[in-house]
C-alpha positions as CSV (number, residue, x, y, z in Angstrom):
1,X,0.0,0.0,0.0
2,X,3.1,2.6,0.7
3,X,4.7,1.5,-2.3
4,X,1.7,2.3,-4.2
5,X,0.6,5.4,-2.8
6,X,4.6,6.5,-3.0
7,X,4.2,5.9,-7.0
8,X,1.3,8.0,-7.1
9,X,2.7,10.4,-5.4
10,X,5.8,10.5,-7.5
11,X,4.2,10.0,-10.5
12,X,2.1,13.5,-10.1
13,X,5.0,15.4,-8.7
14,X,6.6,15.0,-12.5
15,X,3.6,15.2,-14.6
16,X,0.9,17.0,-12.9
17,X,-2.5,15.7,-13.2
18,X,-2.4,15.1,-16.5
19,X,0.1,11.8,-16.0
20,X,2.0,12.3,-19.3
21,X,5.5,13.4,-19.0
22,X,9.2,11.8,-18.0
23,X,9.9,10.4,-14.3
24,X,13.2,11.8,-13.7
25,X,13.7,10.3,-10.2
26,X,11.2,7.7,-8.2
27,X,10.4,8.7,-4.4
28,X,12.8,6.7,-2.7
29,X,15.4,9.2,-4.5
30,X,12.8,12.4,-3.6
31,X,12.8,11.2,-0.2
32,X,16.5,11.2,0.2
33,X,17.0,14.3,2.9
34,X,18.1,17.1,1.5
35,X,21.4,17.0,2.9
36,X,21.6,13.6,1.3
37,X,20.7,15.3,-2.3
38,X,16.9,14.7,-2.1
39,X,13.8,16.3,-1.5
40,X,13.6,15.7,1.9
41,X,9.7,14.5,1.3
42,X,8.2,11.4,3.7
43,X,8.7,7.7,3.0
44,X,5.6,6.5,3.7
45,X,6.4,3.3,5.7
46,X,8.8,4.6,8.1
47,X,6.8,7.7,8.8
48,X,4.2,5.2,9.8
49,X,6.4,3.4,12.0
50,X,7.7,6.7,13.6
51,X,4.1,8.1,14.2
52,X,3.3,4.4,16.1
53,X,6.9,4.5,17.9
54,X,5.1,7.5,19.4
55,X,1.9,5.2,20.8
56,X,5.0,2.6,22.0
57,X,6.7,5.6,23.7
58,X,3.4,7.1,25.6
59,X,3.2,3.4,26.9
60,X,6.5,3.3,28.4
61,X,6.2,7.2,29.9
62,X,2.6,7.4,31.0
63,X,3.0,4.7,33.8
64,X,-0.5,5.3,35.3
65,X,-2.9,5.5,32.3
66,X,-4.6,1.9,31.7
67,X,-3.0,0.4,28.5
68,X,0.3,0.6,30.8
69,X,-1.3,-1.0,33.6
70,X,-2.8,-3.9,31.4
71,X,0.9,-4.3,29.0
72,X,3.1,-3.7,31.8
73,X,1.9,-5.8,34.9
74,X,4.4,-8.6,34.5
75,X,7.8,-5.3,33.9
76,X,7.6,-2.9,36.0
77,X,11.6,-2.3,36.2
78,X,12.9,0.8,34.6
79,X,16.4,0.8,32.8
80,X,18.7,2.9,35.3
81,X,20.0,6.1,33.9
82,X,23.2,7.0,32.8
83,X,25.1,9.5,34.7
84,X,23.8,8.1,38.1
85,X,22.0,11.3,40.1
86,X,23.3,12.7,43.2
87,X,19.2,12.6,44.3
88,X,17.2,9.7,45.0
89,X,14.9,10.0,41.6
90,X,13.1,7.3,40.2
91,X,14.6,5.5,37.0
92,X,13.0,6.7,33.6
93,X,13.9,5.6,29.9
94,X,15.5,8.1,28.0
95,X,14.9,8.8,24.1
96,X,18.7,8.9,22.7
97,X,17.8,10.4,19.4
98,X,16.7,13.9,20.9
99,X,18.5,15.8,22.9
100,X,15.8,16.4,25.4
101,X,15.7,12.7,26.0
102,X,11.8,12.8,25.0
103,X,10.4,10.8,21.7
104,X,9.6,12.8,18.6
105,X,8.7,11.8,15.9
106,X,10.6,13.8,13.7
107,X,13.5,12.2,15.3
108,X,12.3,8.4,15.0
109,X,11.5,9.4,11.3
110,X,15.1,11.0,10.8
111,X,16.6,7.5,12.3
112,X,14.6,5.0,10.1
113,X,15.6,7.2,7.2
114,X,19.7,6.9,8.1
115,X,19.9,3.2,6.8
116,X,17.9,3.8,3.6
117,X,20.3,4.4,1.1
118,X,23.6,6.4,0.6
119,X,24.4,9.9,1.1
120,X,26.8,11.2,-0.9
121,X,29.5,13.5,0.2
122,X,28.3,16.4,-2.4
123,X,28.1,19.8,-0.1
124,X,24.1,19.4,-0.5
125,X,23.7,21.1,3.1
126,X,25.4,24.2,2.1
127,X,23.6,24.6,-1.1
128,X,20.5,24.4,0.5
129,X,21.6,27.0,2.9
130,X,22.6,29.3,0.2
131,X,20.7,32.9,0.4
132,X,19.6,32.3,-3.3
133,X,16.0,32.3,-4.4
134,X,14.2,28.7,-3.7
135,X,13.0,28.3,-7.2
136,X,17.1,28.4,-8.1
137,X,17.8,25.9,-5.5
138,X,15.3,23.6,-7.0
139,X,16.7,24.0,-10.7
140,X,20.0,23.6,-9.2
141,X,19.4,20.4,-7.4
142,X,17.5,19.2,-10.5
143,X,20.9,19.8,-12.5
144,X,22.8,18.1,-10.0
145,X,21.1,14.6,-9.9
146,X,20.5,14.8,-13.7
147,X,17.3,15.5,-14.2
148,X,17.4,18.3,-16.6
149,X,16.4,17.9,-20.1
150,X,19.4,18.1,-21.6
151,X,20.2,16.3,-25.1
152,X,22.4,13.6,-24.1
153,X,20.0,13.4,-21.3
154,X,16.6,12.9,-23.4
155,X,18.1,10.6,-25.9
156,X,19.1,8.4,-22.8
157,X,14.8,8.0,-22.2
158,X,14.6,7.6,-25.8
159,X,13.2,10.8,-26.8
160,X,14.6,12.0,-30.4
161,X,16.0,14.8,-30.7
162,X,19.0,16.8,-32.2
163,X,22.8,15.8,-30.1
164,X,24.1,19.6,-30.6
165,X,24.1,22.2,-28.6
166,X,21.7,24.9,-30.1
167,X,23.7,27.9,-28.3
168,X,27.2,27.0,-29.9
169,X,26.0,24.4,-32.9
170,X,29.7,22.8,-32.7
171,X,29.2,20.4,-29.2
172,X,27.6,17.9,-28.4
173,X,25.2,19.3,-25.5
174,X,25.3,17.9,-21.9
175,X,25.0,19.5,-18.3
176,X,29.0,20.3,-18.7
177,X,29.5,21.9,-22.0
178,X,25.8,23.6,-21.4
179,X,27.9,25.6,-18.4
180,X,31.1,25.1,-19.1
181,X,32.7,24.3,-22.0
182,X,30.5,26.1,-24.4
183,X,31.6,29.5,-25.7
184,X,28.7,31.5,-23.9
185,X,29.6,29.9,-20.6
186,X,33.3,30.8,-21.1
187,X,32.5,34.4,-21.7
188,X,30.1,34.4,-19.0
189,X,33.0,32.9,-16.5
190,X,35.3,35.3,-18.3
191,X,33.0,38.5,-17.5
192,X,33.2,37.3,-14.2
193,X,37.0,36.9,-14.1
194,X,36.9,33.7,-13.0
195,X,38.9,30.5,-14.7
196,X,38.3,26.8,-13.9
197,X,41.2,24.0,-14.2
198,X,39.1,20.9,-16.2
199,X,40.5,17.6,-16.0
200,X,40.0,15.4,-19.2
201,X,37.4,12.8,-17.6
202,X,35.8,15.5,-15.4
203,X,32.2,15.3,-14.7
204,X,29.4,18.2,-13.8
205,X,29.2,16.5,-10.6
206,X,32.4,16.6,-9.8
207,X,32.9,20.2,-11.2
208,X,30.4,21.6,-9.0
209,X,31.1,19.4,-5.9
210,X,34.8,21.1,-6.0
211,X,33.1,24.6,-6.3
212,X,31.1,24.2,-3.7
213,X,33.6,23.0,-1.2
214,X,36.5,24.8,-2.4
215,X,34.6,28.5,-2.0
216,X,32.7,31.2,0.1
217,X,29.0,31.3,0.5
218,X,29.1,35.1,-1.7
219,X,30.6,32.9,-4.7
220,X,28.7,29.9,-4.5
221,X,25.3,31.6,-4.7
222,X,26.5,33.7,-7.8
223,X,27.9,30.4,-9.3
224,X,24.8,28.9,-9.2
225,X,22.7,32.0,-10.2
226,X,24.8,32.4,-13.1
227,X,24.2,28.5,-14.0
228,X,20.5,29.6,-13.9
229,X,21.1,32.4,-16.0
230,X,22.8,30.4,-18.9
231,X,20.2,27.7,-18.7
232,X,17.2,30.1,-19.3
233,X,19.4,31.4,-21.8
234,X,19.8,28.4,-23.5
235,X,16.2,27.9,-23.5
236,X,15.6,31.1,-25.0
237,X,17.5,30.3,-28.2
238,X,16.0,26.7,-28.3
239,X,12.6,27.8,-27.9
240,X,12.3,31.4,-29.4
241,X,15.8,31.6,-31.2
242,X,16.3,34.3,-29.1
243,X,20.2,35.1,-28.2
244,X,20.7,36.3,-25.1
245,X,24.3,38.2,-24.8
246,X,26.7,37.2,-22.2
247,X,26.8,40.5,-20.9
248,X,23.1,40.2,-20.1
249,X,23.1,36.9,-18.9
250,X,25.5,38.1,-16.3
251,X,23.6,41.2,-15.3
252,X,20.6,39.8,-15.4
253,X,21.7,36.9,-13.0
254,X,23.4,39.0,-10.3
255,X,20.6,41.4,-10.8
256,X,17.9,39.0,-9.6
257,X,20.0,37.6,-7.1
258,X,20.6,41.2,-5.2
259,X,17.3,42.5,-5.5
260,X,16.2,39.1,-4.1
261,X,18.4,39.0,-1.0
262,X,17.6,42.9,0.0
263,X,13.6,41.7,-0.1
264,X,14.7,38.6,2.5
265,X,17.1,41.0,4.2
266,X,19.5,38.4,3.9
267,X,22.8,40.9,2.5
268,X,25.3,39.3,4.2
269,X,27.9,42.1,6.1
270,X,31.1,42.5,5.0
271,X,33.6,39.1,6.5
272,X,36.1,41.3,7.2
273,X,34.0,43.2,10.2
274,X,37.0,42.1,12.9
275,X,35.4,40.8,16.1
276,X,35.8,41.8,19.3
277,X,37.4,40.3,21.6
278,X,35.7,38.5,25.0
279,X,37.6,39.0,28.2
280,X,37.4,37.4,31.9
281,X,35.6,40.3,33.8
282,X,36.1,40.4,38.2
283,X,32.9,40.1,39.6
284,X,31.5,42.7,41.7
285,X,33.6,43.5,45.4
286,X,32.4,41.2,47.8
287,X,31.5,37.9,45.1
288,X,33.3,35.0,44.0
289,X,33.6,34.4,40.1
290,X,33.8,30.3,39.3
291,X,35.1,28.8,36.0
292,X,34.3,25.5,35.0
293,X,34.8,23.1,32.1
294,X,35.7,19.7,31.3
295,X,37.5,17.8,28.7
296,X,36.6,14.8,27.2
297,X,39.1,12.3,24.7
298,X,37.0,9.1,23.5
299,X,40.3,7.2,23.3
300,X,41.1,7.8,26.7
301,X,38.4,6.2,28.6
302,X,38.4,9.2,31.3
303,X,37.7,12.8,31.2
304,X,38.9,15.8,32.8
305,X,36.6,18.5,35.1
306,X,38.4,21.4,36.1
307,X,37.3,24.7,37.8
308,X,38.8,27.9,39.5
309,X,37.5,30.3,42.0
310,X,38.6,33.8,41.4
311,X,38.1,36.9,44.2
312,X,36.9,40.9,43.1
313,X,40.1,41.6,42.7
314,X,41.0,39.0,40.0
315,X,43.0,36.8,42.2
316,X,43.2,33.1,42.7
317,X,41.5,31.4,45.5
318,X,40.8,28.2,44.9
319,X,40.8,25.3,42.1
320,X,40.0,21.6,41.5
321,X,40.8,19.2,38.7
322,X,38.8,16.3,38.6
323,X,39.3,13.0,36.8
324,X,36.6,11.0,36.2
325,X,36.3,7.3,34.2
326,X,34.4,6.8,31.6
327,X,33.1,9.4,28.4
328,X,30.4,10.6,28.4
329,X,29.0,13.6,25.7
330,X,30.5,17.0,25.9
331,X,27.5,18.7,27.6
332,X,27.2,16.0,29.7
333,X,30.9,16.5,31.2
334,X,30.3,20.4,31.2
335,X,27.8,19.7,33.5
336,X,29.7,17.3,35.4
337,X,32.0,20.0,36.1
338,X,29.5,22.4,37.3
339,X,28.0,20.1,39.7
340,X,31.8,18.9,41.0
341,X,32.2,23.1,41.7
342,X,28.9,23.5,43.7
343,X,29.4,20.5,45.7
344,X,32.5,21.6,47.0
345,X,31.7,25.1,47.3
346,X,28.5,23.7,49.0
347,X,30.7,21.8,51.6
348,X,32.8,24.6,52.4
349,X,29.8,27.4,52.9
350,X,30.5,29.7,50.2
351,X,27.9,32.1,48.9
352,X,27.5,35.1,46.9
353,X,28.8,33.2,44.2
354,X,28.9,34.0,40.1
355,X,29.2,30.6,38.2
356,X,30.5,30.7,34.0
357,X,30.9,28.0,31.9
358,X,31.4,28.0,27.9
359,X,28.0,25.4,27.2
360,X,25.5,27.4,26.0
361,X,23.1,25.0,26.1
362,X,23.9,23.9,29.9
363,X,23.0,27.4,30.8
364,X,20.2,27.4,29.3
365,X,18.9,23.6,30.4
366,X,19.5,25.1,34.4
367,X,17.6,28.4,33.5
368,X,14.8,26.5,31.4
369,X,12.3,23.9,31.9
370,X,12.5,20.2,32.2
371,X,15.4,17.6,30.1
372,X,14.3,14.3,30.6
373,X,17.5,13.3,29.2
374,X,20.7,11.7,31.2
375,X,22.0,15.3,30.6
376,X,18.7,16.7,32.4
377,X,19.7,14.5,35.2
378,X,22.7,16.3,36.1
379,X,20.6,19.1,35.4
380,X,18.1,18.5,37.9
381,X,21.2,18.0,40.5
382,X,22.8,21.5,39.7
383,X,19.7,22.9,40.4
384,X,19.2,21.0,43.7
385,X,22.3,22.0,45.3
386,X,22.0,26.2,44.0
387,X,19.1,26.1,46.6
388,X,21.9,25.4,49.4
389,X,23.5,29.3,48.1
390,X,21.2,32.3,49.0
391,X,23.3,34.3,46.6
392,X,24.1,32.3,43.0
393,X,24.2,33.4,39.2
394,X,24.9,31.2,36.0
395,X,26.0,32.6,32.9
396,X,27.7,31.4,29.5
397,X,30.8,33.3,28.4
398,X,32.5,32.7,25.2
399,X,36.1,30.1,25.4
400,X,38.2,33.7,25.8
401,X,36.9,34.3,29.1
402,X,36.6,30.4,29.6
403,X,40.9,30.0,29.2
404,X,41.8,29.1,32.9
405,X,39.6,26.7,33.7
406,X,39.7,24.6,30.3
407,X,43.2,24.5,30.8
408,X,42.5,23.0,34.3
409,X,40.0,20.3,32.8
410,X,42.9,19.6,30.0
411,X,45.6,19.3,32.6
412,X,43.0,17.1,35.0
413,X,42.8,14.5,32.1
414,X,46.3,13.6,32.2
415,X,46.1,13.5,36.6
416,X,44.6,10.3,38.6
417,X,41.7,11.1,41.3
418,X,40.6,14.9,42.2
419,X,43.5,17.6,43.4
420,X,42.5,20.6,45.0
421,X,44.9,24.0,45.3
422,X,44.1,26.6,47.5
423,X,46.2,30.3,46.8
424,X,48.9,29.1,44.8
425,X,47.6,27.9,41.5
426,X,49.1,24.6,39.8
427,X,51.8,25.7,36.5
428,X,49.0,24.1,34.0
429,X,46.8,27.6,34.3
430,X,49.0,30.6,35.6
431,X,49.7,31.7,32.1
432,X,46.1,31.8,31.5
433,X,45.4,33.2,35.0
434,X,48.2,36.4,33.9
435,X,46.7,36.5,30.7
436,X,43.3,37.2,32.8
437,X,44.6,39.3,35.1
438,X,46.0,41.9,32.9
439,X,43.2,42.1,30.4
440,X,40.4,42.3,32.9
441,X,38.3,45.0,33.0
């Protein structure tokens, strides 16, 4: 039944309602993800399956609605989560394909779909990201999988027709001499000062898979505007006997493309805008500024947590380097780290305290709502144990203002247990400490 409706389907995205017309591509290859040099459309079976995995997942979270009661009278052990929480919380299964930890079915969809077929390495991602109108996206990625009607392409379905291009009458015409080797093109590359090295057995694919990976978005989306332009143009002289000049096919192009991005508002400023610089700042007289961060090597089985306690006055107070078995994800060790800080701080009966760490998203997971993910776990204790401060802020700095203490979590995943230093700061961080220290503000 999904194979059917899928040729249906595919069968009217070619040829309209009418049913007459070539079928360049079946569904499985318009259901590729775009990334993957498809459409990114549904597969119809394992959007099914995702939308029931949904049904299977409410049975497994909603433990006291009936159809859990009936299915699950005989199992009612939950798979222990991974980190282990400092709290006494009850076990829960966690969704690994989401970073909340909950089921989606976008994700579930997105994992049935990464077995189906290959992707190919062609930089599909960034063309689709391109600030280029859609419509050129869509002629583009038609060009790329071979389904424009070219010559050599049409006599391949066994449609008659003439071999030569119509532009240049002297090659034979094919998606590479349409936009390369043809005299138009050249002038239109020429105009644009721009010269491409052709091996002898070079494809299109190949040509534009090293022009998309080899340059900057600004070139790329008037590469593929101007491969727009000179296949209109081409159409023009096969269809009207039009020509269109090189010169216009240029303007014409880059014209569309300009006025196009100023109605998105998507003009991209100037790259060479320098950036400004972000530097470890005291915290106010009378607080204590921590640093965390953590280090994690796959190979290594262990991982490194390391955080500093700074004064007002930008001095060293206190550190730790931690070193922990096992990997777990980046985030996941960030938060390690954070929790390995407050713990101790929490021991000692510090307050007034301002904690920084480089993870974004850990900030935001302890200022947001629930994470039902093993990440949310260590979450849920970082939260716990700021109740024990009456005075506590979290806030994400960029890696700049971060220095110290990821040179403490690097150093701690080369040490054995956890070391403390109170004062006198180990050798791994005083560069970055002086670095801090003189560039405060």
């Amino acid at each position: 039944m999904c194979v059917e409706l899928e040729r249906i389907m595919n069968g009217f995205w070619w040829t309209g309602s009418s049913g007459k017309g070539i079928r360049w591509k079946d569904w499985n290859n318009l259901s590729t993800p775009k990334k993957g040099g498809g459409l990114g459309f549904k597969r119809l079976r394992e959007f099914n399956l995702a939308m029931l995995g949904k049904q299977s997942w409410r049975i497994f979270t909603k433990p006291h609605c009936l159809v859990v009661k009936v299915l699950k009278a005989r199992d009612r052990e939950l798979i222990l989560g991974i980190p282990v929480s400092q709290r006494h919380v009850p076990d829960k299964l966690v969704w690994r394909w989401e970073e909340n930890g909950s089921y989606s079915v976008k994700s579930s969809y997105k994992f049935l779909m990464q077995s189906s077929g290959n992707v190919s390495s062609y930089g599909w991602t960034r063309m689709w990201n391109l600030p280029i109108p859609p419509k050129v996206k869509f002629f583009f990625w038609q060009a790329c999988i071979g389904c424009l009607p070219t010559a050599d392409t049409l006599m391949t379905k066994r449609v008659s027709c003439s071999p030569i291009c119509q532009s240049c009458l002297a090659g034979e015409e094919s998606l590479l001499h349409i936009f390369c080797l043809c005299p138009i093109a050249q002038q239109v590359w020429g105009l644009m000062n721009w010269s491409f090295q052709l091996d002898a057995s070079i494809s299109f694919e190949m040509w534009v898979e090293r022009l998309l990976n080899n340059h900057n978005e600004e070139r790329c989306s008037k590469f593929i505007m101007l491969i727009w332009g000179l296949w209109n143009a081409r159409n023009t002289i096969l269809w009207q006997q039009v020509y269109t000049p090189p010169q216009s096919i240029v303007a014409g192009a880059l014209t569309f493309l300009e006025g196009w991005q100023q109605a998105q508002g998507t003009n991209r400023k100037s790259q060479n805008q320098l950036q400004t610089t972000v530097r470890w700042v005291k915290p106010d007289e009378g607080r204590v500024k921590i640093n965390t961060d953590a280090a994690v090597k796959t190979g290594s089985g262990s991982m490194g947590l390391g955080w500093i306690a700074r004064s007002s006055e930008g001095e060293f107070i206190v550190g730790g380097a931690i070193n922990r078995t096992g990997v777990f994800l980046p985030r996941e060790a960030e938060a390690l780290a954070v929790r390995e800080a407050l713990s101790w701080l929490k021991e000692a009966g510090w307050d007034h305290i301002d904690l920084e760490t480089d993870s974004l998203q850990l900030i935001k997971s302890i200022q947001s709502g629930e994470d039902e993910s093993s990440f949310g776990v260590i979450v849920g204790d970082i939260r716990e144990l700021s109740t024990s401060f009456n005075d506590i802020t979290f806030a994400h700095v960029r890696r700049s203002a971060n220095r110290a203490a990821h040179d403490m979590a690097k150093a701690a995943d080369s040490m054995s247990g956890c070391h403390i230093w109170f004062s006198f700061p180990p050798d791994c961080i005083s560069a970055s400490l002086n670095h801090d220290y003189i560039n405060t503000s």
